[in-house]
Phi, psi and omega in degrees: 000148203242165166188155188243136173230101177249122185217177216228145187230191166336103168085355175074030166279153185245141198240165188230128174214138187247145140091188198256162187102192184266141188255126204243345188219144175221199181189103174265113164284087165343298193256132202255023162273322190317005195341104189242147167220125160298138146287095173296308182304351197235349189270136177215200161300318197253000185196118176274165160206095150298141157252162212208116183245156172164101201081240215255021202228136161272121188230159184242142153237154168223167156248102190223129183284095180235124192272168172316329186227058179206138177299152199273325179307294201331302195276326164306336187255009156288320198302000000 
């Protein structure tokens, strides 16, 4: 079963984490002027991607997780 997770911490920053399992990459937003969306389809265990609205500019942020004892291609042909 896959699930997406967003939850609130210290003070009402939203931290984003994705997919099942143990979650190796997350992406915490402070400011609650911000507007963020999890990208799902873009989303895993090893990699968040959010869109980020803020004032008049759009931006993609991602987080990405790459182990150690996996070819570095392996995790480049998610992106």
């Amino acid at each position: 079963m896959s699930y997406i997770t967003e939850f609130l911490v210290f003070q009402e920053n939203k931290i984003y984490a994705s997919g099942e399992g143990r979650h190796r990459a997350a992406i915490v937003v402070t400011n609650n002027q911000i507007d963020s969306l999890l990208l799902r389809q873009l989303s895993e265990e090893d990699i968040v991607v959010l869109e980020v609205v803020s004032d008049k500019a759009k931006t993609i942020k991602a987080s990405m997780y790459f182990d150690i004892n996996r070819q570095i291609v392996d995790d480049l042909d998610k992106i």
